[in-house]
Backbone bond lengths (Angstrom), bond angles and torsions (degrees), N, CA, C in turn:
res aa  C-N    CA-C-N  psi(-1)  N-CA   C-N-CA  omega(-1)  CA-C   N-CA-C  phi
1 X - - - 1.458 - - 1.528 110.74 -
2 X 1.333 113.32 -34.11 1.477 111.33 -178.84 1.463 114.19 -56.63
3 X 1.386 111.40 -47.06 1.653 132.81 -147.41 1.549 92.03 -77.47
4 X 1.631 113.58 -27.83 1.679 126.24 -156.58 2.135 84.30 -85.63
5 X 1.378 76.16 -50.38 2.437 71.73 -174.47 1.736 103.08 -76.95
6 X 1.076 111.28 1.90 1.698 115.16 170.25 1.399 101.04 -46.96
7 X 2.039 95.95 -87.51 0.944 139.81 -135.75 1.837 97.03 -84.08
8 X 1.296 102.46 -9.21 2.008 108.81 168.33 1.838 104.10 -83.75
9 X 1.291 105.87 -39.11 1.272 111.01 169.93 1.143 127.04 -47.80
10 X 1.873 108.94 -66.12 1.470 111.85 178.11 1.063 107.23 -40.32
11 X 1.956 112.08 -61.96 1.843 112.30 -161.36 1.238 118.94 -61.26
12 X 1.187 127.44 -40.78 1.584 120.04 147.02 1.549 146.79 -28.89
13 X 1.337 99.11 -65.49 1.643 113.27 153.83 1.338 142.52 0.87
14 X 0.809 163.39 91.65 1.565 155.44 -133.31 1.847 80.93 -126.82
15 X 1.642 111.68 111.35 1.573 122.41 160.52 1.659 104.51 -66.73
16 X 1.237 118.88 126.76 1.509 142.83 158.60 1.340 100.92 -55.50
17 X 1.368 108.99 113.91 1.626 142.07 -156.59 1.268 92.52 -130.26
18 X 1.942 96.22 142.49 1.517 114.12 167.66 1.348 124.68 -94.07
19 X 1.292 109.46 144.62 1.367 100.50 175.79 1.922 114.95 -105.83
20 X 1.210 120.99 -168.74 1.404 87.81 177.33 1.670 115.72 -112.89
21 X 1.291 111.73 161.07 1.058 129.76 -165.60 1.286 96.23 -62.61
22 X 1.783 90.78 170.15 1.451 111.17 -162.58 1.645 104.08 -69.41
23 X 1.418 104.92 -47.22 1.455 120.22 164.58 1.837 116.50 -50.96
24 X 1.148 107.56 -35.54 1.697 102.00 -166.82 1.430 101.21 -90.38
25 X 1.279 119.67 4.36 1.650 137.55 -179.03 1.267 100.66 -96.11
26 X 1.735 122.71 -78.84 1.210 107.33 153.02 1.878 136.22 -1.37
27 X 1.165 103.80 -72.31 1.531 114.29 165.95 1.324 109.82 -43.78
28 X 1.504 118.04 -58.65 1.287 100.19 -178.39 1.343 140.97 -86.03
29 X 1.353 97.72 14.62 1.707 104.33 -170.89 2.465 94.72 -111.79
30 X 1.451 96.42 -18.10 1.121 99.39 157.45 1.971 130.60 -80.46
31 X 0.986 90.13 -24.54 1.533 99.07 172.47 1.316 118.06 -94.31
32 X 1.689 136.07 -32.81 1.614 138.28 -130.81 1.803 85.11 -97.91
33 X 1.200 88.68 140.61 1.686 112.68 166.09 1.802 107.57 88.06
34 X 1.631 102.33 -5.92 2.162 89.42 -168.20 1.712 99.31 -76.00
35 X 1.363 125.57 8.45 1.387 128.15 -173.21 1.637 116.55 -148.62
36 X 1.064 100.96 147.32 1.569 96.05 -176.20 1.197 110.47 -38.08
37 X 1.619 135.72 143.97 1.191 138.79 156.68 1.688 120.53 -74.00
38 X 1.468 103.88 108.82 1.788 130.45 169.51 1.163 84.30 -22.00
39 X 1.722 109.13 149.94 1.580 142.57 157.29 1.744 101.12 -122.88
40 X 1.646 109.67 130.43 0.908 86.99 176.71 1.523 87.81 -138.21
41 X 1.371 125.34 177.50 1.737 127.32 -168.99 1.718 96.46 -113.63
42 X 1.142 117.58 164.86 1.425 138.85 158.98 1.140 124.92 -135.41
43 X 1.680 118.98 128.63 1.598 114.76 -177.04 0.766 113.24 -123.24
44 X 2.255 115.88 125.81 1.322 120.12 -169.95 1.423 95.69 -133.08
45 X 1.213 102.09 119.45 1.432 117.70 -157.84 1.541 123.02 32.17
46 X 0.886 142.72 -119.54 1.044 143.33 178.99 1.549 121.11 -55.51
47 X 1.649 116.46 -41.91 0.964 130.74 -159.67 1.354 120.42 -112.76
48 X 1.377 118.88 155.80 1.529 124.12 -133.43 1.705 100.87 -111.67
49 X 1.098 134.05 130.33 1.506 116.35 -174.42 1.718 104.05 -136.98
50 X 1.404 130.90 130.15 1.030 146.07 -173.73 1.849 110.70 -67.65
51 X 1.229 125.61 82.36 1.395 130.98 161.98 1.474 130.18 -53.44
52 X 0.954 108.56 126.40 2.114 99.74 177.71 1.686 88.28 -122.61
53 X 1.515 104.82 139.50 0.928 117.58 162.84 1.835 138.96 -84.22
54 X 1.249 98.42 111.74 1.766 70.68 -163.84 1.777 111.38 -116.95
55 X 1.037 120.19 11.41 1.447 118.15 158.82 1.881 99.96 -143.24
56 X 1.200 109.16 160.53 1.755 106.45 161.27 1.199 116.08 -27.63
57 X 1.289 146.59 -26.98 1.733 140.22 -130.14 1.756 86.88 -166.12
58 X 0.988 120.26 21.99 1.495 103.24 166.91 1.477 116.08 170.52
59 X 1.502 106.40 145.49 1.479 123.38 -177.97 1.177 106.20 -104.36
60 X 1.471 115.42 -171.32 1.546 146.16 163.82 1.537 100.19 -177.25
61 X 2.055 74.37 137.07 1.511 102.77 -171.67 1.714 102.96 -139.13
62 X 1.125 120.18 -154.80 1.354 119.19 -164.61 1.591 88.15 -127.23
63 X 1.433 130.79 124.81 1.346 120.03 -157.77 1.400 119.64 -105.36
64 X 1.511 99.15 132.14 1.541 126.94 -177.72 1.817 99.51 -58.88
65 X 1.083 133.90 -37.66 1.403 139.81 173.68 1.543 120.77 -90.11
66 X 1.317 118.72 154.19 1.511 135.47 174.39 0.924 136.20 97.86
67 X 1.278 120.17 36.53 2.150 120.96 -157.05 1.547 98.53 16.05
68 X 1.681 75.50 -156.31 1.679 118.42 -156.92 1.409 110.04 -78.52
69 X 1.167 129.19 177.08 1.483 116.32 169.66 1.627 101.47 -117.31
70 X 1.228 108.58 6.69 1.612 106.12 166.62 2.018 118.97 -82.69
71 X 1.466 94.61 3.35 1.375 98.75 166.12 1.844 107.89 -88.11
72 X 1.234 114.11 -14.21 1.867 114.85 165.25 1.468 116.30 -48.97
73 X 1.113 107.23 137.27 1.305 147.36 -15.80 1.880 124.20 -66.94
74 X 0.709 154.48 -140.47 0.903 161.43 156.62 1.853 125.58 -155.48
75 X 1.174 108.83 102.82 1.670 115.22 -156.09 1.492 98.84 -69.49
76 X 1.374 132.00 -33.91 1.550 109.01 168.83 1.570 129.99 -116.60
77 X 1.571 106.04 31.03 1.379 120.15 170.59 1.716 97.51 116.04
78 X 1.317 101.39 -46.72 2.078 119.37 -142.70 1.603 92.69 -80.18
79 X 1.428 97.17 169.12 1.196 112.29 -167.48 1.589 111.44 -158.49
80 X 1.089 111.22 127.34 2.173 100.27 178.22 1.223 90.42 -89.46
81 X 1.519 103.49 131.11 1.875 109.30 162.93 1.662 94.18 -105.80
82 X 1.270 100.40 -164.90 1.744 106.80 -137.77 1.884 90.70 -77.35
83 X 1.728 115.03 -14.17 1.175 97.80 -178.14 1.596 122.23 -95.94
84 X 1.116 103.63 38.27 1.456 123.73 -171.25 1.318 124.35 54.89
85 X 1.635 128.26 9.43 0.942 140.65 -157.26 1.093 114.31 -100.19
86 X 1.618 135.86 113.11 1.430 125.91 -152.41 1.538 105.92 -89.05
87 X 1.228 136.51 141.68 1.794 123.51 168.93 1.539 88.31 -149.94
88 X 1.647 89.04 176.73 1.470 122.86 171.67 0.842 113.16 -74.40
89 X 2.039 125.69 108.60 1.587 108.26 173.40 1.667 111.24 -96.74
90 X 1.417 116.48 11.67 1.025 119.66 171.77 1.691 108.22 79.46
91 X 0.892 129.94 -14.44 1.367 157.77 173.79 1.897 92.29 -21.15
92 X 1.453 111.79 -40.63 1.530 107.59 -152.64 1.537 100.76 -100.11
93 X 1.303 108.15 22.60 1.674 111.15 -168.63 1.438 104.72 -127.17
94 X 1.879 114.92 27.90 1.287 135.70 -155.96 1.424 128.54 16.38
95 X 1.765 106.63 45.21 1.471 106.91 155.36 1.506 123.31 -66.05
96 X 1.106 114.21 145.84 0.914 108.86 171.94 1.598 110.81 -101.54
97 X 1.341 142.46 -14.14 1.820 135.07 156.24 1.207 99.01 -112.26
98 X 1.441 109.54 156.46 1.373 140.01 159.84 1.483 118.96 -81.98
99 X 1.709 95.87 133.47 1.525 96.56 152.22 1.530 142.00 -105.66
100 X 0.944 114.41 103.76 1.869 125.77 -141.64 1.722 91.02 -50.19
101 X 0.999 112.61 153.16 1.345 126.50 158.52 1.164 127.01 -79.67
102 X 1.556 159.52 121.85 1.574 142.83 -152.23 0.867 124.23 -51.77
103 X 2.095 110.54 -37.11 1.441 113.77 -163.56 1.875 100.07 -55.01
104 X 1.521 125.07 -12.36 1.187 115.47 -153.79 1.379 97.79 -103.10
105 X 1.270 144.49 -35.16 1.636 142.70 153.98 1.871 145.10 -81.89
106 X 2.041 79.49 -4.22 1.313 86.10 -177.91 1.652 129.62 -54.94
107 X 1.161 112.33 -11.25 1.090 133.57 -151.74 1.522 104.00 -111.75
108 X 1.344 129.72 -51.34 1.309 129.27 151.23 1.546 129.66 -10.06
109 X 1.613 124.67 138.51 1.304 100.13 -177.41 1.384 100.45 -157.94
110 X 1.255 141.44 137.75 1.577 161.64 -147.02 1.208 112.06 -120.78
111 X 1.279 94.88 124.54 1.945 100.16 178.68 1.419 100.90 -146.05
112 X 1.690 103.93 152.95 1.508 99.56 175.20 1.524 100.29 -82.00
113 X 1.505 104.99 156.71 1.302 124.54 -161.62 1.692 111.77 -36.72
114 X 1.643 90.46 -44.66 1.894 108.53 -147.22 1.737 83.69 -89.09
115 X 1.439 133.84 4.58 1.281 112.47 164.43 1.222 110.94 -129.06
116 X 1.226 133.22 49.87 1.424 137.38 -176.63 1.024 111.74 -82.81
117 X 1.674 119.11 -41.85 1.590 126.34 174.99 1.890 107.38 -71.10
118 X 1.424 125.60 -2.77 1.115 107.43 -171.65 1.525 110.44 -118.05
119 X 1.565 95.80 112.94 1.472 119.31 159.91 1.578 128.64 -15.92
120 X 1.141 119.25 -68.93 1.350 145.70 156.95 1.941 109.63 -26.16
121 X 1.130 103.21 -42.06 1.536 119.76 -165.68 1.867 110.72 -66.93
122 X 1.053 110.13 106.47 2.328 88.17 175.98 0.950 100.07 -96.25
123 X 1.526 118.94 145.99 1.264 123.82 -154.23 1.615 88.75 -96.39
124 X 1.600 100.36 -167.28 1.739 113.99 165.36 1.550 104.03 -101.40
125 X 1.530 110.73 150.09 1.191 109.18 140.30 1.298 126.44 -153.92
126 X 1.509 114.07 -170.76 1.458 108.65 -134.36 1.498 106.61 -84.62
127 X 1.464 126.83 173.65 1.247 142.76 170.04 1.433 124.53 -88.31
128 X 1.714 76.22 -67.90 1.974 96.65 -176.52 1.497 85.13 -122.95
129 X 1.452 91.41 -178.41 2.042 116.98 -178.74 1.739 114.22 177.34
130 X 1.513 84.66 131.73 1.739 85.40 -152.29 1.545 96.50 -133.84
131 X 1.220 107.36 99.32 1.708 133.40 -169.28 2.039 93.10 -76.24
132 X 1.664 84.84 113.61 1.660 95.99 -175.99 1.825 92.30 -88.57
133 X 1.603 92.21 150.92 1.463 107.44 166.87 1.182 119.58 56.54
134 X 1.649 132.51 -3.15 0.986 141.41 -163.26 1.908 106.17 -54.62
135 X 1.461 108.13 -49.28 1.124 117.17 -168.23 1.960 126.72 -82.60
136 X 1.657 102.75 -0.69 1.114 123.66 177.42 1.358 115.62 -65.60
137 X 1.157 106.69 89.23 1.539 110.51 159.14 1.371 130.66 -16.03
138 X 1.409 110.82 -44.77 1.568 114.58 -155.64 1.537 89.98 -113.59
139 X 1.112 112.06 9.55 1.682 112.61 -171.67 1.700 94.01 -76.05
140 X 1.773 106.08 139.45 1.494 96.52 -167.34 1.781 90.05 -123.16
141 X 1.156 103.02 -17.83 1.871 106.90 161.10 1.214 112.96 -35.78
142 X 1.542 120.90 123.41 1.686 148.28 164.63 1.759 99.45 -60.12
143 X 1.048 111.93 -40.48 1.420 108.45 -179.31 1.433 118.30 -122.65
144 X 1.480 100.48 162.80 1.915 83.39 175.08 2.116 102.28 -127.54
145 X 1.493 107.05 -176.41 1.096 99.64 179.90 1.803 98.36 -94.87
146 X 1.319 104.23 -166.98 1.450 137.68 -150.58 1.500 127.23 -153.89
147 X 1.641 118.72 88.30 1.073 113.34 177.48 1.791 114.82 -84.97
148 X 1.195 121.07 146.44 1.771 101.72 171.10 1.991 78.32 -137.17
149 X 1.651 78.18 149.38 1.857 107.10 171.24 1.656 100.05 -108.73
150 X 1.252 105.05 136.69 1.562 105.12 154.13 1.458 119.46 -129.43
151 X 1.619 106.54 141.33 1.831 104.36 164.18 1.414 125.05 -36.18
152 X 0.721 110.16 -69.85 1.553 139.87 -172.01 1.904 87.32 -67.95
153 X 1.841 104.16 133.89 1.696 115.50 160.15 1.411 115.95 -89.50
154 X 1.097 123.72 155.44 1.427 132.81 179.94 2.029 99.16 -121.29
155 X 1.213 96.83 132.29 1.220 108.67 172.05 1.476 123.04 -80.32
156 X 1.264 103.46 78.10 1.617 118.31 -174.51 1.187 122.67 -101.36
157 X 1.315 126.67 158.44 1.510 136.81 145.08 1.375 121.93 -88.16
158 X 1.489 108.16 119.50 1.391 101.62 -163.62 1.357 106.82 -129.32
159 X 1.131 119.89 158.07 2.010 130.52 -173.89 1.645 105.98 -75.76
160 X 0.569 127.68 178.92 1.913 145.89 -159.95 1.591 91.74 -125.20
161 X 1.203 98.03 148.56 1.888 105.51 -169.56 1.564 97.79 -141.56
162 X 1.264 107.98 76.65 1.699 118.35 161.18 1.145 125.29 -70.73
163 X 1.520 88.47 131.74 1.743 83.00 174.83 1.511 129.50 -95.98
164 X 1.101 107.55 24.09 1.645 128.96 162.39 1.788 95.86 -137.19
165 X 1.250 101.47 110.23 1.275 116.42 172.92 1.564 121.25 -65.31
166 X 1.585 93.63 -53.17 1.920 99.26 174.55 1.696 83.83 102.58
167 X 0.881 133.93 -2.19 1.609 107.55 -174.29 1.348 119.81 -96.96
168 X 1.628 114.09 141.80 1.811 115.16 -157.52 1.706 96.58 -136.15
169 X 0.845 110.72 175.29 1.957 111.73 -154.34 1.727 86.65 -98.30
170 X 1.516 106.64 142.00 1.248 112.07 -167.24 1.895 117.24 92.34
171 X 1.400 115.72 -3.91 1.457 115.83 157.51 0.955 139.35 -50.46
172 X 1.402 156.81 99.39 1.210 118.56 174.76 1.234 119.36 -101.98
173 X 1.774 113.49 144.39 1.297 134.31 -175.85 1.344 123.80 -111.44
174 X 1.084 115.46 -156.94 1.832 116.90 -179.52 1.649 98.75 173.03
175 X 2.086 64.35 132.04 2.312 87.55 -161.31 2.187 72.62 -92.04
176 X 1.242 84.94 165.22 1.737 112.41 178.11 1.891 100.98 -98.79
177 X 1.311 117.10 84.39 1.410 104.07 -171.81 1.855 105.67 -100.46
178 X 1.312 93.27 165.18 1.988 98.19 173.35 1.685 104.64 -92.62
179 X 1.584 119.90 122.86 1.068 106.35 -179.97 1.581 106.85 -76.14
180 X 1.419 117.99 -164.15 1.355 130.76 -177.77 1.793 106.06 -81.93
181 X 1.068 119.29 -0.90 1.795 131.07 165.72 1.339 106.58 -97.96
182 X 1.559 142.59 -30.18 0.935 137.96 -145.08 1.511 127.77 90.65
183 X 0.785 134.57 6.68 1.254 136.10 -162.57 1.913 108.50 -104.01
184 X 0.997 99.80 154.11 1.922 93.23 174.57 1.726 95.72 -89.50
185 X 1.854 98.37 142.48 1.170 108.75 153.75 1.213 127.81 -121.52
186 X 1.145 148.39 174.53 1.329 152.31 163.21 1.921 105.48 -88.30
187 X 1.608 126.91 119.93 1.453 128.24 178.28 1.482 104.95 -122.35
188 X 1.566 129.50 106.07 1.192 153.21 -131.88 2.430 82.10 -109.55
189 X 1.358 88.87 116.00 1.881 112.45 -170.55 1.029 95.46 -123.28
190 X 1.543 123.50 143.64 1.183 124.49 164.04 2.079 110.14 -124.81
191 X 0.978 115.63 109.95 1.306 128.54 -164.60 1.884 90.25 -52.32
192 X 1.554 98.80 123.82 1.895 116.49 161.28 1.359 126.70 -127.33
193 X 2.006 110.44 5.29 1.342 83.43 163.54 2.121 78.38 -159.46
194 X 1.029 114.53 171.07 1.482 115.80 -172.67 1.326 94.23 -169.86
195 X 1.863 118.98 141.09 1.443 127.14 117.01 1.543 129.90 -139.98
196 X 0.973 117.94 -144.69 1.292 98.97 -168.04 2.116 133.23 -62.09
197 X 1.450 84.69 2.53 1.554 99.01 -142.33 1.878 84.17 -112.47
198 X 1.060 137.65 -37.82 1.517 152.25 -141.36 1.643 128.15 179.21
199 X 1.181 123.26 129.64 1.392 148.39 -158.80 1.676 94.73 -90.22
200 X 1.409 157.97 117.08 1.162 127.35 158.36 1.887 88.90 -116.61
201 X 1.993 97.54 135.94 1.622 116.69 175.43 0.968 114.11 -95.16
202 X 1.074 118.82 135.59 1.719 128.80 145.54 1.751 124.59 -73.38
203 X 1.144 111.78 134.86 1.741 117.25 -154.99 1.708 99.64 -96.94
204 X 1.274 108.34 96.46 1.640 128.77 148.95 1.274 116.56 -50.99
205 X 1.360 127.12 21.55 1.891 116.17 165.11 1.938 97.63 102.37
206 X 0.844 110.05 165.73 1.395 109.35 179.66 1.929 113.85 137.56
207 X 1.348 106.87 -140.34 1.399 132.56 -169.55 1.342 125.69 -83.31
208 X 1.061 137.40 131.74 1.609 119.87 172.60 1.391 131.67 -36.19
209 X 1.569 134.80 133.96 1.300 133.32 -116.67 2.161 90.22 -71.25
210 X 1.733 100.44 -34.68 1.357 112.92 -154.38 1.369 98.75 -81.37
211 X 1.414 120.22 9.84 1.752 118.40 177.57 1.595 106.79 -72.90
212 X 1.492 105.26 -20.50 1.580 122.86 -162.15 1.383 105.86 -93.48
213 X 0.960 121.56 6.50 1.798 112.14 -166.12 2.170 87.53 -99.80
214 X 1.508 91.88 118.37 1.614 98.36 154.88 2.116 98.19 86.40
215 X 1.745 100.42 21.98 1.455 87.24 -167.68 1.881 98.63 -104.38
216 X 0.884 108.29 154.97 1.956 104.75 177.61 1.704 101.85 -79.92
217 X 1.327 103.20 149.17 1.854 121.54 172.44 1.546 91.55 -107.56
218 X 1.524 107.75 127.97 1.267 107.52 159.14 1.228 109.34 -114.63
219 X 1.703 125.29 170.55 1.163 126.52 176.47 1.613 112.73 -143.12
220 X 1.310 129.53 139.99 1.323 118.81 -170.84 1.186 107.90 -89.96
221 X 1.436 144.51 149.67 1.223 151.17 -150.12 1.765 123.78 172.10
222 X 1.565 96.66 105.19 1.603 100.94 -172.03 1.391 97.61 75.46
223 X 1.392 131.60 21.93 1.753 120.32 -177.95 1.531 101.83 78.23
224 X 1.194 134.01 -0.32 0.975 124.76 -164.88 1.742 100.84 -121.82
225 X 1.108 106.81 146.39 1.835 128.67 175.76 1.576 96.05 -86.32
226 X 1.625 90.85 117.71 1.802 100.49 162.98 1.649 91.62 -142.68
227 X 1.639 85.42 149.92 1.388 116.46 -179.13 1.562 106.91 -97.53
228 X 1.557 106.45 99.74 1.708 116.51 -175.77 1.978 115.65 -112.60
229 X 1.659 108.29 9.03 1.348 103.64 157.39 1.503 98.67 -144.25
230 X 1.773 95.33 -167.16 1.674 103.59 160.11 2.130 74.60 -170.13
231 X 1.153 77.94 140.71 1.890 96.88 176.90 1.476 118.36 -76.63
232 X 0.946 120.26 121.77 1.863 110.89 176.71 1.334 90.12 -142.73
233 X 1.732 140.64 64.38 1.208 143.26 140.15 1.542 118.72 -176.46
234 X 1.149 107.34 159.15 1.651 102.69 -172.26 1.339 130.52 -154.43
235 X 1.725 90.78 2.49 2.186 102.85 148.90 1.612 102.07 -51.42
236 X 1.431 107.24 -47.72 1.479 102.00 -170.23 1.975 91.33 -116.01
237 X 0.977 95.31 -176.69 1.620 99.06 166.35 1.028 119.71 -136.76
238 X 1.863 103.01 102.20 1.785 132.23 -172.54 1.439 111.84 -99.83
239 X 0.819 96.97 139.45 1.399 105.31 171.51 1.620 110.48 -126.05
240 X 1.192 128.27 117.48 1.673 139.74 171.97 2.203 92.76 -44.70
241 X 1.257 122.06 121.66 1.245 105.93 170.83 1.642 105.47 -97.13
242 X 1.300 113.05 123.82 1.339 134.27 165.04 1.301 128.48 -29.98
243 X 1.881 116.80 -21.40 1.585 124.29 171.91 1.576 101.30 -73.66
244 X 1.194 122.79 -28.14 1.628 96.91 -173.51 1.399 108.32 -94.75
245 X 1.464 140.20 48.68 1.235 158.69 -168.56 1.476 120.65 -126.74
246 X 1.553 91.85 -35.23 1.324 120.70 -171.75 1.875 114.41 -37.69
247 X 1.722 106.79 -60.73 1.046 113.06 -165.96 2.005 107.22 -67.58
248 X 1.392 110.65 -40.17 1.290 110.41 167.84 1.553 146.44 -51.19
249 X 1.644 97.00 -31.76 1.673 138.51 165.02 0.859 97.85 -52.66
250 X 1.545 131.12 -57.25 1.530 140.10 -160.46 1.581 104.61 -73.32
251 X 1.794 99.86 -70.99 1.493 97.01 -167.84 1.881 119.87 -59.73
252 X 1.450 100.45 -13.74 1.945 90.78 -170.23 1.381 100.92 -126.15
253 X 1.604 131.51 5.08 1.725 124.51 158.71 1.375 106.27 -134.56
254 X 1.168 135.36 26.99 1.498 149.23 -171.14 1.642 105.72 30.03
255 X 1.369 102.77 57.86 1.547 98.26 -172.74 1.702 96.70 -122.51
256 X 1.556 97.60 84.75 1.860 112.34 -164.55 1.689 90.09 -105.75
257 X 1.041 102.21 144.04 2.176 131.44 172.22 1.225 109.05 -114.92
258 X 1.461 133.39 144.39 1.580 124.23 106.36 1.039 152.98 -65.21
259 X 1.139 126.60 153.26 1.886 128.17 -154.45 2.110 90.37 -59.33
260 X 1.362 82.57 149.99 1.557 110.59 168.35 1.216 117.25 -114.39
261 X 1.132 164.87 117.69 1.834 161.27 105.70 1.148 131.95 -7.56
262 X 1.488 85.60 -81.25 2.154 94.94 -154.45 1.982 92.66 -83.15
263 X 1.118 105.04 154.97 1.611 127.27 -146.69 1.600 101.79 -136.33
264 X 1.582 130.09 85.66 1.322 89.38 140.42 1.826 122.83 -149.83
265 X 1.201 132.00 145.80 1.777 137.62 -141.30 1.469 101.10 -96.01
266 X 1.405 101.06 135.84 1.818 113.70 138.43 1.197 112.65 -160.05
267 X 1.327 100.29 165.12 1.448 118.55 -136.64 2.304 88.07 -54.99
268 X 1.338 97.72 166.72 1.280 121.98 -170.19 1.890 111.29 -81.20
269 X 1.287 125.52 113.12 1.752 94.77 -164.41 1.868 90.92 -89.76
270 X 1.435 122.67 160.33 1.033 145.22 -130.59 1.818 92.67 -100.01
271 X 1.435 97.85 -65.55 1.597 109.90 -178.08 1.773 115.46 -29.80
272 X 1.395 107.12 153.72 1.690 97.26 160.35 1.367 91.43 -165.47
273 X 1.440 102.80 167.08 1.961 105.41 -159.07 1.356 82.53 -89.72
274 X 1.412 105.74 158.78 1.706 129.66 -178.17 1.701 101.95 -57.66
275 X 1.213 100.34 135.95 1.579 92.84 166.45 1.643 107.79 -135.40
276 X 1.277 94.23 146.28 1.514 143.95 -173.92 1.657 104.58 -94.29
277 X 1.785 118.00 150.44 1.075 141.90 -175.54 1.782 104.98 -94.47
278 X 1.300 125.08 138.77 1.626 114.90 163.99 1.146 76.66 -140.04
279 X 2.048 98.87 152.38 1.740 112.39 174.56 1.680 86.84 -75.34
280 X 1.760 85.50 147.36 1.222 102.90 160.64 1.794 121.15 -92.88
281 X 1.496 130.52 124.94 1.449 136.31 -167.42 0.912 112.00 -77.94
282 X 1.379 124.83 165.98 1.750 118.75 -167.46 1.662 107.71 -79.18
283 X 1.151 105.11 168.44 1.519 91.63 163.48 1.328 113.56 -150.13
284 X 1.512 127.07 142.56 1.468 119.66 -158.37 1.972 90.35 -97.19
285 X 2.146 74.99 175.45 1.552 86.94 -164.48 1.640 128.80 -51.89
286 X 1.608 106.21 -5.51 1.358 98.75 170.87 1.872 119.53 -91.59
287 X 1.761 83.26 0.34 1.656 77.65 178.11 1.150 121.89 -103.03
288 X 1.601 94.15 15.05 2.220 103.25 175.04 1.691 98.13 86.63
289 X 1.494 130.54 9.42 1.677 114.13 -169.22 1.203 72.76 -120.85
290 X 1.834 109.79 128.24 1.589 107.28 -174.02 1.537 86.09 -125.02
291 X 1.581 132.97 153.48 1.365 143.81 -171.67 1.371 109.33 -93.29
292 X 0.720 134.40 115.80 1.579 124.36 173.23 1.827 109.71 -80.93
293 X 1.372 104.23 -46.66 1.861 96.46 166.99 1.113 137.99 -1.85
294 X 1.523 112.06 -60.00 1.468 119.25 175.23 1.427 118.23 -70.16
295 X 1.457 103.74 -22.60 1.658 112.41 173.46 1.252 110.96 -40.56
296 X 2.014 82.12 -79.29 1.386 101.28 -152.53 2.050 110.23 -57.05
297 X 1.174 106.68 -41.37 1.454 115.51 152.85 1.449 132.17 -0.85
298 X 1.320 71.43 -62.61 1.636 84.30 178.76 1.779 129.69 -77.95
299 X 1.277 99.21 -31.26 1.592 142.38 179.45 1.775 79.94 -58.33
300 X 1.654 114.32 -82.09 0.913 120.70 -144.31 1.857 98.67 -66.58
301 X 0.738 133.87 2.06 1.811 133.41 -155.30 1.966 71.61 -113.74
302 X 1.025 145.57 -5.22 1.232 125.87 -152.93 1.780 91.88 -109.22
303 X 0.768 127.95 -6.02 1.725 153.42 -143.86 1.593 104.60 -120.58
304 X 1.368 117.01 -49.49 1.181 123.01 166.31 1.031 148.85 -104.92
């Protein structure tokens, strides 16, 4: 019986994850946007989901996990996700995101775009996963976003994440979509309604409507590439805007900005240099990479 409430424990468990240091933040707010921003894919089961990378150790995507938000509120915290498996989303302790439990991403797996078809290739997968907005009551979004952490860094080019975007109705932008060959395109939007919460575009000519579901809007700014949507609807065309993320980015993957202003766009170029895997090294508690090992360790010695 012990070994049986062990092993419910572990799978439950949420491992104590690093975020990055104040210094490895630095780095990235000195490097993000001087190069095209990486596309990378995710495969959850069957189905194919568009990743942007936005620090070494972590994406956001439009998420393959968590129902609807028409199951809100929830009167005793819990929730069945799609694997019938009931847990605590903590929901009743007025969080407002979730922290997924593994059994729900373990399985998930990350590839850069241009090697998705190749066999040969092992993908990444995830650590942590941190279900935005999930728990918002008033949240009227069909879908929600999707943070994933990984051990292991990926050698990316990644977009700049301001927390003043600069964007005003009448912009025009361009989402990074997958055509029906595979290939990246550029789909030319012109922003008609915005507030703080969501981007909704108006369609300047382009791609079939469903090329757009789950694709990133970039915008050029200061010379620099920042990532200011990601689409999760397509009666209308919404985009989740990326500034109200900001403060969460910061506090749970140390992925903190200063405000941006002056604003101005062209189109996004498509290419991005090949990227390659480096292990990522440990890093002690002043460098924000916290171990969970010794935790769980201890947890587990408590059992036997």
């Amino acid at each position: 019986m012990k070994f049986e409430l062990l092993f419910l424990f572990l799978l439950f468990t949420p491992i104590a994850h690093g975020k990055l240091s104040k210094e490895e933040n630095q780095k990235r707010v000195d490097t993000c946007g001087k190069n095209t921003p990486s596309i990378w894919a995710l495969l959850y089961s069957q189905y194919k989901y568009l990743a942007i990378p936005i620090s070494p150790r972590h994406v956001f995507l439009l998420s393959p996990i968590g129902g609807e938000p028409t199951l809100h509120p929830w009167s005793d915290g819990n929730h069945i996700w799609e694997e019938n498996v009931k847990v605590d989303t903590g929901c009743k302790n007025g969080s407002l995101h979730v922290e997924v439990p593994s059994i729900f991403y373990s399985h998930l797996k990350l590839f850069p775009l241009k090697r998705f078809n190749d066999t040969g290739y092992t993908p990444f997968q995830p650590t942590m996963a941190l279900l935005l907005h999930f728990c918002d009551t008033e949240n009227t979004f069909k879908n929600h976003a999707l943070v994933l952490e990984f051990e292991k860094e990926f050698d990316v080019d990644f977009p700049c994440l301001p927390k003043e975007d600069g964007v005003k109705i009448g912009d025009a932008l361009n989402a990074t979509v997958v055509t029906d060959e595979g290939t990246l395109a550029n789909w030319p939007l012109e922003v008609s309604e915005l507030d703080e919460k969501e981007l909704v575009m108006k369609e300047r000519g382009g791609y079939p409507r469903a090329n757009l579901f789950g694709v990133p809007l970039f915008h050029e700014m200061n010379k620099k590439w920042t990532f200011v949507g990601l689409s999760y609807e397509l009666s209308k065309i919404r985009f989740f805007r990326m500034s109200q993320y900001q403060d969460i980015f910061c506090e749970w993957a140390g992925i903190c900005d200063t405000p941006v202003s002056t604003t101005t766009t062209t189109p996004i170029p498509i290419e991005s240099k090949p990227t390659t895997a480096v292990a990522n090294t440990e890093k002690n508690e002043n460098g924000k990479k916290r171990n969970g090992i010794e935790f769980i360790l201890l947890l587990v010695s408590l059992f036997l």
